[in-house]
N, CA, C and O atoms as a Tripos MOL2 file, in Angstrom:
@<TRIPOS>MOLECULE
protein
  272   271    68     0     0
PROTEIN
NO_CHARGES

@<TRIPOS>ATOM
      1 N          40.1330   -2.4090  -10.7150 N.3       1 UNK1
      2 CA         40.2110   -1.2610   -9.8420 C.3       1 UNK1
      3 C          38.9090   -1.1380   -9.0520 C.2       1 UNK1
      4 O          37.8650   -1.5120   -9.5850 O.2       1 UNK1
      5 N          38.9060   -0.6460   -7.8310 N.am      2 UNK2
      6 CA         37.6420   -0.5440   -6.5970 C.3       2 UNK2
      7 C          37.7240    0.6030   -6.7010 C.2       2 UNK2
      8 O          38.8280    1.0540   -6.3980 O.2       2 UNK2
      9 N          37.2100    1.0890   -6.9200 N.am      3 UNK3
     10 CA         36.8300    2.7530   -6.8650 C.3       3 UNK3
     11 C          35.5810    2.4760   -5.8280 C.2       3 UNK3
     12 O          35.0240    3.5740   -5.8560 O.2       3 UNK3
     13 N          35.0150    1.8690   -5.1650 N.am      4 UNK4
     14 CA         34.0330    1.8600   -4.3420 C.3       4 UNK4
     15 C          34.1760    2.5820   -3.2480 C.2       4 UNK4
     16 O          35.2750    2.3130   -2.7640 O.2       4 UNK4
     17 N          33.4390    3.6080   -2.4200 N.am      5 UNK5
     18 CA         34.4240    4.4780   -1.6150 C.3       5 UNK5
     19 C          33.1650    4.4030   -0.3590 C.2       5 UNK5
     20 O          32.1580    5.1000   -0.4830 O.2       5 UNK5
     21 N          33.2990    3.7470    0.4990 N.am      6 UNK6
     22 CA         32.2220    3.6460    1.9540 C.3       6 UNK6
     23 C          31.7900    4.5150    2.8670 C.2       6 UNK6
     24 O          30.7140    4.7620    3.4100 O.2       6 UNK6
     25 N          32.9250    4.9380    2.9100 N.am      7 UNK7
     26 CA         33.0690    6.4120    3.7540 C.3       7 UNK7
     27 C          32.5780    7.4410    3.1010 C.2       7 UNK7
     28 O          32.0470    8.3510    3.7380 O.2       7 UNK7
     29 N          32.6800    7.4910    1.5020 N.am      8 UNK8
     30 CA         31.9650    8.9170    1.3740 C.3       8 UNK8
     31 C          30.5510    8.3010    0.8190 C.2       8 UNK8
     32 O          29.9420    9.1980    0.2370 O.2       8 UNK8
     33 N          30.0280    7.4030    0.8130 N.am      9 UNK9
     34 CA         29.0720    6.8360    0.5690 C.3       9 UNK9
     35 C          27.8000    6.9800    1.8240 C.2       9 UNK9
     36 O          26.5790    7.0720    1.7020 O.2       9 UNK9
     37 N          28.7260    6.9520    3.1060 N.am     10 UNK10
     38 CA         28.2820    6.9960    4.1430 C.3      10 UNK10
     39 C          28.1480    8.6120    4.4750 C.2      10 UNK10
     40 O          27.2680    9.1500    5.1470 O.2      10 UNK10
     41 N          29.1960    9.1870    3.8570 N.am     11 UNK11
     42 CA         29.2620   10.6530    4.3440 C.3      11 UNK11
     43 C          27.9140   11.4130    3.1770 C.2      11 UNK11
     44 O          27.5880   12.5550    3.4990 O.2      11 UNK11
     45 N          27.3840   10.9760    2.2540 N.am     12 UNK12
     46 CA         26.1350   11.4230    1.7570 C.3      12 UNK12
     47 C          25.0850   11.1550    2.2400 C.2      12 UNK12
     48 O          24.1700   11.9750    2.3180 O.2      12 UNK12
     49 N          24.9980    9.6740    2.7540 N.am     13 UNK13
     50 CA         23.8330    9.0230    3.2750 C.3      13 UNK13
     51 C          23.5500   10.0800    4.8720 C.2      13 UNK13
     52 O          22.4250   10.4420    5.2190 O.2      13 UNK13
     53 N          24.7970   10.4040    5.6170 N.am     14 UNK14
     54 CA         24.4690   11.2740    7.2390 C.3      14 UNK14
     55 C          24.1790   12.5240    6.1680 C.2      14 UNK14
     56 O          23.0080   12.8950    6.2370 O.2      14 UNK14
     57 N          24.9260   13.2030    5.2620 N.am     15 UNK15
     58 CA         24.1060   14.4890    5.1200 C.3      15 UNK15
     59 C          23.0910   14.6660    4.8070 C.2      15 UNK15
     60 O          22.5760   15.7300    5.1510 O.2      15 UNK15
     61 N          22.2250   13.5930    3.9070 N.am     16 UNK16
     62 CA         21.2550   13.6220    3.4600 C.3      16 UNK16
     63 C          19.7700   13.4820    4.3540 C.2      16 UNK16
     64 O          18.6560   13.9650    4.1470 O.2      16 UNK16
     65 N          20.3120   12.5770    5.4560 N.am     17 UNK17
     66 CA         19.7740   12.2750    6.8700 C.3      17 UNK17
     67 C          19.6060   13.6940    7.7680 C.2      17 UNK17
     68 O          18.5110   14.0210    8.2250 O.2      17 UNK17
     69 N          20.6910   14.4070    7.9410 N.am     18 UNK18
     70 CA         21.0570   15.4010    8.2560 C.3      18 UNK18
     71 C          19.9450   16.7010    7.7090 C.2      18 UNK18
     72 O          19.2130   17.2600    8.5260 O.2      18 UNK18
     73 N          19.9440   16.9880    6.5760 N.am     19 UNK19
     74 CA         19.1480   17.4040    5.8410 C.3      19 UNK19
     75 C          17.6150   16.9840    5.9660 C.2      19 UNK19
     76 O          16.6850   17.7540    6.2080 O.2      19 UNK19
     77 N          17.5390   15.6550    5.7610 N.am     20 UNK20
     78 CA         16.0900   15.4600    6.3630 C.3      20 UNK20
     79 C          15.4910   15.9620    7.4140 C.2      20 UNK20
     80 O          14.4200   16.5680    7.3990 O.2      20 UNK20
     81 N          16.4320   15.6300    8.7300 N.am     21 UNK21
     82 CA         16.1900   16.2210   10.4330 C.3      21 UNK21
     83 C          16.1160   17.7580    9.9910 C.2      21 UNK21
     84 O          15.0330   18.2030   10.3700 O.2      21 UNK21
     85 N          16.6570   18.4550    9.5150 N.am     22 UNK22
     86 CA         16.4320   19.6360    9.3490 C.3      22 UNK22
     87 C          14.9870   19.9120    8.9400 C.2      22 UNK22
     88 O          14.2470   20.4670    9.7520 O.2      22 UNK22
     89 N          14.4690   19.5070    7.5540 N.am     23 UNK23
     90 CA         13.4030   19.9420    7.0310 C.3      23 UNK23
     91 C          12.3200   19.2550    7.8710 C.2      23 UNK23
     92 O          11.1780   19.6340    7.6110 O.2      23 UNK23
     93 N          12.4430   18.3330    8.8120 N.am     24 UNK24
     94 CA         11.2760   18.0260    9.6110 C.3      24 UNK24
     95 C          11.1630   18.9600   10.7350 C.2      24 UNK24
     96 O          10.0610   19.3090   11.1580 O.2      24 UNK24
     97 N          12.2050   19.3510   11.2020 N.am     25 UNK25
     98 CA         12.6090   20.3440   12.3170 C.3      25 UNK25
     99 C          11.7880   21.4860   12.0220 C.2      25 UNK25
    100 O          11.0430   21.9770   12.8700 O.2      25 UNK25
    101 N          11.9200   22.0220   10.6020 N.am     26 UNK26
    102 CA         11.3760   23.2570    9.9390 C.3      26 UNK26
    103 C          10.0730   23.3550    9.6260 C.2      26 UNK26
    104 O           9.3920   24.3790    9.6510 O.2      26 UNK26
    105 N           9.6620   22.0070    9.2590 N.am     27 UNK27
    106 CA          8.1420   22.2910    8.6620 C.3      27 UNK27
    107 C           7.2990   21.8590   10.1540 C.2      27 UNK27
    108 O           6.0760   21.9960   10.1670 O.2      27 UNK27
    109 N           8.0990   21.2720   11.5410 N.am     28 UNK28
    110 CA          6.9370   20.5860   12.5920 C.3      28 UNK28
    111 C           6.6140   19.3730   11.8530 C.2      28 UNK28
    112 O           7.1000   18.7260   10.9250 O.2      28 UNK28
    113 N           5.4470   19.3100   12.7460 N.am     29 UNK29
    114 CA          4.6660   17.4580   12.4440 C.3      29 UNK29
    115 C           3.7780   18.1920   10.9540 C.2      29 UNK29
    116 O           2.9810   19.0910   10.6850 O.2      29 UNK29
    117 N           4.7770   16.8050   10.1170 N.am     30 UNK30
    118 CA          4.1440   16.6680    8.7350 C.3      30 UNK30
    119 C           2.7950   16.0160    9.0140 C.2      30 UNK30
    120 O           2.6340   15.2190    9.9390 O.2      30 UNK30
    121 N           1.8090   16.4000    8.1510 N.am     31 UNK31
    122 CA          1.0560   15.8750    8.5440 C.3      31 UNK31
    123 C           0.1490   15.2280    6.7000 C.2      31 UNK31
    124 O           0.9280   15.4460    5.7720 O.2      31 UNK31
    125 N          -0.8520   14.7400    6.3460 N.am     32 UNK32
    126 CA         -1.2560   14.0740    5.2060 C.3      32 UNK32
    127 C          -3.0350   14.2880    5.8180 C.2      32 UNK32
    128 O          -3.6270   13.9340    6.8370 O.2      32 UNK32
    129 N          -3.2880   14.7880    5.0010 N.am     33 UNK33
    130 CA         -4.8110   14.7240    5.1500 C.3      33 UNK33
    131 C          -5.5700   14.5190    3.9840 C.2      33 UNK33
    132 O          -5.1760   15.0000    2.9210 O.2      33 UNK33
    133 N          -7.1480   13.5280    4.0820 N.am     34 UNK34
    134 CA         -7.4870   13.4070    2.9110 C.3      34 UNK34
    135 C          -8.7990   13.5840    3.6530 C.2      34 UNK34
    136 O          -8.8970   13.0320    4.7490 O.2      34 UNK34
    137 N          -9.7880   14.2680    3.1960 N.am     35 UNK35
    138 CA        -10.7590   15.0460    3.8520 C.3      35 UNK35
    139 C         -11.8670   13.8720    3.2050 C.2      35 UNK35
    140 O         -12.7590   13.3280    3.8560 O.2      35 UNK35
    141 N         -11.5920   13.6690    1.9120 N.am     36 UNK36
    142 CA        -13.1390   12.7920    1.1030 C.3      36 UNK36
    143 C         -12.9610   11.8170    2.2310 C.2      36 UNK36
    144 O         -13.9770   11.5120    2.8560 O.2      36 UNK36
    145 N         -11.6150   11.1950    2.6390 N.am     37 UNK37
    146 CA        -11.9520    9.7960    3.0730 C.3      37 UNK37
    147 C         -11.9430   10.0310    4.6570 C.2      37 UNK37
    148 O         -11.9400    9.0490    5.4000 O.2      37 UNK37
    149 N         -11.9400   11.3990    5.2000 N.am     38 UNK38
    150 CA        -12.0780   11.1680    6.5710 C.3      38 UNK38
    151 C         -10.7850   10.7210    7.6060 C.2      38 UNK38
    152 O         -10.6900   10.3980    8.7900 O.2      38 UNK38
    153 N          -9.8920   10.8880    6.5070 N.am     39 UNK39
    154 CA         -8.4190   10.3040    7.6530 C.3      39 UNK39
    155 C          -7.9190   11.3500    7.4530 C.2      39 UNK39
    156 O          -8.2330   12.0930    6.5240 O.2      39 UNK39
    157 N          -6.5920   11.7020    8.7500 N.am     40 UNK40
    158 CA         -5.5810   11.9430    8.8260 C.3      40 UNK40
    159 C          -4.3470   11.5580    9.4400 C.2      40 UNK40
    160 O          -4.1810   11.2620   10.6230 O.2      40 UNK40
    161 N          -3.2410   11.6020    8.2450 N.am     41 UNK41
    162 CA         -2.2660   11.0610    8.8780 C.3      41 UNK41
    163 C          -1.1410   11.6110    9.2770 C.2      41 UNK41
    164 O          -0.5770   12.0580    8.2790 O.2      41 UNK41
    165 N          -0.3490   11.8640   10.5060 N.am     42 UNK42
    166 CA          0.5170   11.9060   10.8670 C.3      42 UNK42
    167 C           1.9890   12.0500   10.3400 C.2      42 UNK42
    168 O           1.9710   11.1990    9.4510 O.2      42 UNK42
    169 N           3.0230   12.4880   10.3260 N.am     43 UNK43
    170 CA          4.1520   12.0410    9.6850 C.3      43 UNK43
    171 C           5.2010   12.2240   10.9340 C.2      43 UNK43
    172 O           5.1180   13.3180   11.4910 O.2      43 UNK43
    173 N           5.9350   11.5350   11.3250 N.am     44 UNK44
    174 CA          6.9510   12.0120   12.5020 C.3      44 UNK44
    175 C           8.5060   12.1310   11.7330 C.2      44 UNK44
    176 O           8.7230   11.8500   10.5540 O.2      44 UNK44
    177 N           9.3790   12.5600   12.5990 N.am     45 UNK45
    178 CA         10.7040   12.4340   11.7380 C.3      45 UNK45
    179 C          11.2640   11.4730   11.5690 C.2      45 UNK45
    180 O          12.3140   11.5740   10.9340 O.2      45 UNK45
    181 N          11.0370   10.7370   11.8260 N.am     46 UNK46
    182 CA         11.9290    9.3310   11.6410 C.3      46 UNK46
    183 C          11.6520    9.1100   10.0410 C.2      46 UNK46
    184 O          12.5510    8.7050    9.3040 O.2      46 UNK46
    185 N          10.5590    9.3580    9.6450 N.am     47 UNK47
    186 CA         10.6960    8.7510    8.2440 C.3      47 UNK47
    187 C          10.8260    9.9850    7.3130 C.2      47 UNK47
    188 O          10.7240    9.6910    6.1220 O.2      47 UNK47
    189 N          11.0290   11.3080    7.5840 N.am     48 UNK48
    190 CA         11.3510   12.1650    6.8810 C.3      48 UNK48
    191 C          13.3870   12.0450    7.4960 C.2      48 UNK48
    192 O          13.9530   12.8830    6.7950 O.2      48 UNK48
    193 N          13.9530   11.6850    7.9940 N.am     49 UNK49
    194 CA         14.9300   11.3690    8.1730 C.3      49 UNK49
    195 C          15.4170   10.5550    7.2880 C.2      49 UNK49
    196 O          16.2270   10.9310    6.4410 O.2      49 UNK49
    197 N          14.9740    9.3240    7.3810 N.am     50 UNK50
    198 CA         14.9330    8.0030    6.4780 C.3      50 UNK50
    199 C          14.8840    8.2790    5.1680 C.2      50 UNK50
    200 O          15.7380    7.5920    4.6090 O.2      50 UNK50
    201 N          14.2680    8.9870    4.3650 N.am     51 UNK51
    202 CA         14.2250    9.6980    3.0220 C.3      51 UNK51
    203 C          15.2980   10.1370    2.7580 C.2      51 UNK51
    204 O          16.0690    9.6970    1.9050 O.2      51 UNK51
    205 N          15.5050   11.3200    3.6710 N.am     52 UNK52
    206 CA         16.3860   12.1880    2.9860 C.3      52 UNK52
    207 C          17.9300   11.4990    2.8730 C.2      52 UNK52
    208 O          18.8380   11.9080    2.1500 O.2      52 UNK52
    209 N          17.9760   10.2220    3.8830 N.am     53 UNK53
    210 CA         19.3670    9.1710    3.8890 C.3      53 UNK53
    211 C          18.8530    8.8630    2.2680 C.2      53 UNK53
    212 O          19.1020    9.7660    1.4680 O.2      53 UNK53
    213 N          18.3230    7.9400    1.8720 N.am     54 UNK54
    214 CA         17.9960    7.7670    0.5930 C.3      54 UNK54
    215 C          18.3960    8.8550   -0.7500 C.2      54 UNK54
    216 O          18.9480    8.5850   -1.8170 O.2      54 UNK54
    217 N          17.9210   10.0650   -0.2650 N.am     55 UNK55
    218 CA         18.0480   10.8830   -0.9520 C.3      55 UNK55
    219 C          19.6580   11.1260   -1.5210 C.2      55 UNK55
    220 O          20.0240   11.2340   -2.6910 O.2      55 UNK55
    221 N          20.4720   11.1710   -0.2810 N.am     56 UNK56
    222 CA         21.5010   11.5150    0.3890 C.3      56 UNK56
    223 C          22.9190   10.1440   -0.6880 C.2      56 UNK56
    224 O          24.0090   10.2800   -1.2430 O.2      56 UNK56
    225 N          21.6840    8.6870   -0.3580 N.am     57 UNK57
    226 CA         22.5560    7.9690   -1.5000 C.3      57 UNK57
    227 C          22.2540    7.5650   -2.7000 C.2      57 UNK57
    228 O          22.9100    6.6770   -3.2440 O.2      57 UNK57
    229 N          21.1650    8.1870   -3.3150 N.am     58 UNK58
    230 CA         20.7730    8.6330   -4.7100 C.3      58 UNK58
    231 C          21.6680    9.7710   -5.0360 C.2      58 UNK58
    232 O          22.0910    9.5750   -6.1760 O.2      58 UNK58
    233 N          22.1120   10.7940   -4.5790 N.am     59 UNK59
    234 CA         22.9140   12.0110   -4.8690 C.3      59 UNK59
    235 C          24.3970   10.8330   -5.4300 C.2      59 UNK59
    236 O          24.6560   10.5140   -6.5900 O.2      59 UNK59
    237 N          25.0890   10.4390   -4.2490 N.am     60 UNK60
    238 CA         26.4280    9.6540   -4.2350 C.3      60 UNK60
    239 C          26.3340    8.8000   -5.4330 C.2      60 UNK60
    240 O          27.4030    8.8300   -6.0440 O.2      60 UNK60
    241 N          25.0270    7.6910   -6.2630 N.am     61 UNK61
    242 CA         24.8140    6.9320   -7.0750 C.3      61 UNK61
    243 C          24.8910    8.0030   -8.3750 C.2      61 UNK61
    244 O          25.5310    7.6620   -9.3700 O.2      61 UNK61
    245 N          24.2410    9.2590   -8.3310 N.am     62 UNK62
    246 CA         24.8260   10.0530   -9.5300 C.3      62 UNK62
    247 C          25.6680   10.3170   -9.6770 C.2      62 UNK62
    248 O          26.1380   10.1920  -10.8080 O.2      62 UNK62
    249 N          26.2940   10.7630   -8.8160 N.am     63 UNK63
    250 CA         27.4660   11.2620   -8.7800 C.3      63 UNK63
    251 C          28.6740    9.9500   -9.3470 C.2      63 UNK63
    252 O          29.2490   10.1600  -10.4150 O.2      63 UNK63
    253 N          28.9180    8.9230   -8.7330 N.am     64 UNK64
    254 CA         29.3720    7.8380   -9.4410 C.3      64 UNK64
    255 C          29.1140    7.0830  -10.6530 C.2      64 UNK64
    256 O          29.6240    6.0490  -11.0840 O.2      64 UNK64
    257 N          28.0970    7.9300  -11.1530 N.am     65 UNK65
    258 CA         27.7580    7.0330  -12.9270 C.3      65 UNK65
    259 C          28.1140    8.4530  -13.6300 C.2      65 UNK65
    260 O          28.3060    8.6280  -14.8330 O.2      65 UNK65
    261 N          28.1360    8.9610  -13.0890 N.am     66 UNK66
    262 CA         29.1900   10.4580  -13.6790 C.3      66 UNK66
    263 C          29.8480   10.5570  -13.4590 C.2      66 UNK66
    264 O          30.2490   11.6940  -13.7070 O.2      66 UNK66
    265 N          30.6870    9.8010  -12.8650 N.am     67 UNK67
    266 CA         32.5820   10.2140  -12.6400 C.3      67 UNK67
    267 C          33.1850   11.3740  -12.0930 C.2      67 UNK67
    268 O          34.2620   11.9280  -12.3150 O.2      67 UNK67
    269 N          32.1050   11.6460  -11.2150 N.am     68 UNK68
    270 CA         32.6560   12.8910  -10.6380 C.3      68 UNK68
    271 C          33.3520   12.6760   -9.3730 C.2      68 UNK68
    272 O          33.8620   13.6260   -8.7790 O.2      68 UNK68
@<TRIPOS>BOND
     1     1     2 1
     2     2     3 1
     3     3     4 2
     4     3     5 am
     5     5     6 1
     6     6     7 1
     7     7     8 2
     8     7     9 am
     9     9    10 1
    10    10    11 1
    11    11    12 2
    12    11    13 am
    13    13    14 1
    14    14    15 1
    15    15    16 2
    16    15    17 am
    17    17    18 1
    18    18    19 1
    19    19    20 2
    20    19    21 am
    21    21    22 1
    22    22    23 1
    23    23    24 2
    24    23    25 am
    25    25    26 1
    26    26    27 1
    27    27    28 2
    28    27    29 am
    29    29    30 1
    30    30    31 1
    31    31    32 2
    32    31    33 am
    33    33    34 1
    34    34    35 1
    35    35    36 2
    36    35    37 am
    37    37    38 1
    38    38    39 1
    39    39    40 2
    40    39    41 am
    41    41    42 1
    42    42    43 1
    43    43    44 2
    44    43    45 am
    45    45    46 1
    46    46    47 1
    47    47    48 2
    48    47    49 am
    49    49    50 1
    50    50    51 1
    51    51    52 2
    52    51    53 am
    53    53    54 1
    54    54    55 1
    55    55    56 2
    56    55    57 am
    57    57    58 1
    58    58    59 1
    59    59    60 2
    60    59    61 am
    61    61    62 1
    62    62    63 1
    63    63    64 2
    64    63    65 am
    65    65    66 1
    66    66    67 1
    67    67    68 2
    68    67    69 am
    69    69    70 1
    70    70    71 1
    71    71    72 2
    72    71    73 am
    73    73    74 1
    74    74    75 1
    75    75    76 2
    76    75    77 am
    77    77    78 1
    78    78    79 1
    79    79    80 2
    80    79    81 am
    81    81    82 1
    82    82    83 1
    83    83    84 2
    84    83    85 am
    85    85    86 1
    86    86    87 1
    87    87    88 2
    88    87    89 am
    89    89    90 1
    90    90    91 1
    91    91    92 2
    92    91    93 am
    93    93    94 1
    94    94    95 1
    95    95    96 2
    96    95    97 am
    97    97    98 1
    98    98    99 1
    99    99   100 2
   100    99   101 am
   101   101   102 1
   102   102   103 1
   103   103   104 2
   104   103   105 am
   105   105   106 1
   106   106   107 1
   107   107   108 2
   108   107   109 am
   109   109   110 1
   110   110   111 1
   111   111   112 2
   112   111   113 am
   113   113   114 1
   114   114   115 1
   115   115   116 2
   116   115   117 am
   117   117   118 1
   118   118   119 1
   119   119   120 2
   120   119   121 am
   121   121   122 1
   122   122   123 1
   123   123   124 2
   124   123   125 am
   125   125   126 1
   126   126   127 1
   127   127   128 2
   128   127   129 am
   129   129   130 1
   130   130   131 1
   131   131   132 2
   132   131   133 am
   133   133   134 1
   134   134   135 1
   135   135   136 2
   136   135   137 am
   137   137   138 1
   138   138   139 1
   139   139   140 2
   140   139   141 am
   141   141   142 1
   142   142   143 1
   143   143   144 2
   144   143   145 am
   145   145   146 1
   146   146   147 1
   147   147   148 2
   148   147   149 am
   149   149   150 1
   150   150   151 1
   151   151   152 2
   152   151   153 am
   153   153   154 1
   154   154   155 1
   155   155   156 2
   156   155   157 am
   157   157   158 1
   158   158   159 1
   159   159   160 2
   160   159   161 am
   161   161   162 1
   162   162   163 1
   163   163   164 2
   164   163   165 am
   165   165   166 1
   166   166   167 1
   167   167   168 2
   168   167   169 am
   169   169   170 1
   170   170   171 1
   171   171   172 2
   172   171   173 am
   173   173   174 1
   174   174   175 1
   175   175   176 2
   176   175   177 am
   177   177   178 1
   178   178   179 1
   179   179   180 2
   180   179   181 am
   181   181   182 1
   182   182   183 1
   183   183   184 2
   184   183   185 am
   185   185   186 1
   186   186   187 1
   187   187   188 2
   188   187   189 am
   189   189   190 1
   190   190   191 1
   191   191   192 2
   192   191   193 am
   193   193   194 1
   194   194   195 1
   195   195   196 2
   196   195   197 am
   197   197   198 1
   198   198   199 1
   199   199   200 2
   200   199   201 am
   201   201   202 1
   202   202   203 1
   203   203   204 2
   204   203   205 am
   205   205   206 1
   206   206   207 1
   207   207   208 2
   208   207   209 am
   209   209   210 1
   210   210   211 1
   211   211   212 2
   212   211   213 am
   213   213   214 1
   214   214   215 1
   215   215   216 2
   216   215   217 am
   217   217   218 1
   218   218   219 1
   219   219   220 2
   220   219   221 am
   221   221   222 1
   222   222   223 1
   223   223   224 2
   224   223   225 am
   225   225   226 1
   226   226   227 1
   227   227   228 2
   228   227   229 am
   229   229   230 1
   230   230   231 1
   231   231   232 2
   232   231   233 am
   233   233   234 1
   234   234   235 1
   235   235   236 2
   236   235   237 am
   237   237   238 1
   238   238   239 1
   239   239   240 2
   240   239   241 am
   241   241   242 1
   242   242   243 1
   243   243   244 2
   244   243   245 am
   245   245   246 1
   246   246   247 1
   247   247   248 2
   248   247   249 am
   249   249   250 1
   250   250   251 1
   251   251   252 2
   252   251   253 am
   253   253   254 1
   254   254   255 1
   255   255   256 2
   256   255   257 am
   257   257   258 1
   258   258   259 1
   259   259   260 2
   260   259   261 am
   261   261   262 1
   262   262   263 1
   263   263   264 2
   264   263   265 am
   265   265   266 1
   266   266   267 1
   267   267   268 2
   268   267   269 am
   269   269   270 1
   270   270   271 1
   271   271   272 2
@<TRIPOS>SUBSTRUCTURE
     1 UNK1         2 RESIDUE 1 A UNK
     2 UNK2         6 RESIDUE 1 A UNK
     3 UNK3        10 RESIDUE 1 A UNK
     4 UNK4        14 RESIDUE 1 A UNK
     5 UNK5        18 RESIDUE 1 A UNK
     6 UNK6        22 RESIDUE 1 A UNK
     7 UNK7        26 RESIDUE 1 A UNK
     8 UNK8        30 RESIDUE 1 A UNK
     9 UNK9        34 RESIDUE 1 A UNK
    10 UNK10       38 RESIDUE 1 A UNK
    11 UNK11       42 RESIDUE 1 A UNK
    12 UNK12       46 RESIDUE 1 A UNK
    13 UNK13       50 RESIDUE 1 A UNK
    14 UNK14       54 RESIDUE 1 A UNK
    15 UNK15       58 RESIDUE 1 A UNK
    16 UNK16       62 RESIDUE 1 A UNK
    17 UNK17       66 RESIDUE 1 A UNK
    18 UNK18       70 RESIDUE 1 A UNK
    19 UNK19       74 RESIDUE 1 A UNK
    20 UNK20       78 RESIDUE 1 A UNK
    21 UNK21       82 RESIDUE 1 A UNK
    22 UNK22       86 RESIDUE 1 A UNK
    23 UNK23       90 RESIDUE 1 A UNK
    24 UNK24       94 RESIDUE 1 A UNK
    25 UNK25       98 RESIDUE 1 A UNK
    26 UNK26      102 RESIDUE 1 A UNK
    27 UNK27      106 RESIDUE 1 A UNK
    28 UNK28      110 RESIDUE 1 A UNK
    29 UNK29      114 RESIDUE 1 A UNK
    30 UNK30      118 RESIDUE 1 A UNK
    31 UNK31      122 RESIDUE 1 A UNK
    32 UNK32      126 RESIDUE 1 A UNK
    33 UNK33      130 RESIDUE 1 A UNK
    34 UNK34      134 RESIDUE 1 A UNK
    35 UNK35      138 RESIDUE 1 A UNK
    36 UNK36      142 RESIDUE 1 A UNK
    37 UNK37      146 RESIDUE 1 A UNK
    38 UNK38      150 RESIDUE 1 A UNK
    39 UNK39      154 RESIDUE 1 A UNK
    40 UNK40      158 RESIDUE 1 A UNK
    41 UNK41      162 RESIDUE 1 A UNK
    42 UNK42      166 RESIDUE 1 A UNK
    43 UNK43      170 RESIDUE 1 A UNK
    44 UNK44      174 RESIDUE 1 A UNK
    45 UNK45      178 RESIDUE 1 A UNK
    46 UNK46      182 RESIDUE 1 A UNK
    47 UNK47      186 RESIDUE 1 A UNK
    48 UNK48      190 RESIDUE 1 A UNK
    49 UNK49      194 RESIDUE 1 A UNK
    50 UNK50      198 RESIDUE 1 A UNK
    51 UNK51      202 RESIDUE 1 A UNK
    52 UNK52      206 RESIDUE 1 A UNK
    53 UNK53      210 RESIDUE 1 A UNK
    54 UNK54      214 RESIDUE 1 A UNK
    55 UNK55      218 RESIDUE 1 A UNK
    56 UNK56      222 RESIDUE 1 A UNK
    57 UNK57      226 RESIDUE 1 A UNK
    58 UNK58      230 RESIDUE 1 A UNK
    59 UNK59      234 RESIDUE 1 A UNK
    60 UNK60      238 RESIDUE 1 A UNK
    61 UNK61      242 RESIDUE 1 A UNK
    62 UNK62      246 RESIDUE 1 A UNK
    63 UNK63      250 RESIDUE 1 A UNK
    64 UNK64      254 RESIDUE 1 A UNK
    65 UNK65      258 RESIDUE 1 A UNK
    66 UNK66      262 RESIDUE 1 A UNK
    67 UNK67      266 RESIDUE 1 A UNK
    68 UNK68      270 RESIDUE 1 A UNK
């Protein structure tokens, strides 16, 4: 049996993406600062986007070793 399901695999990965664009939207430019060493870094949305897809198919991977 394939219980493998793409579409909703895909449909966690856009909400989770989805969700990301949001919280970058909300917080502005992330930003990382480390004062001892004199840098700062930047964060744009693309990679707070990129996460939250991740995030989005870490949720779907629980959800399938739990049978839900």
């Amino acid at each position: 049996m394939n219980d493998n399901n793409i579409g909703e695999a895909v449909g966690f990965a856009a909400g989770g993406a989805v969700l990301g664009g949001g919280a970058a939207a909300t917080l502005g430019g992330i930003g990382v600062l480390a004062p001892a060493a004199g840098i700062a870094v930047g964060i744009g949305a693309a990679p707070v986007v990129a996460a939250g897809a991740v995030v989005g198919l870490a949720a779907y991977g629980i959800k399938k070793a739990f049978g839900w």
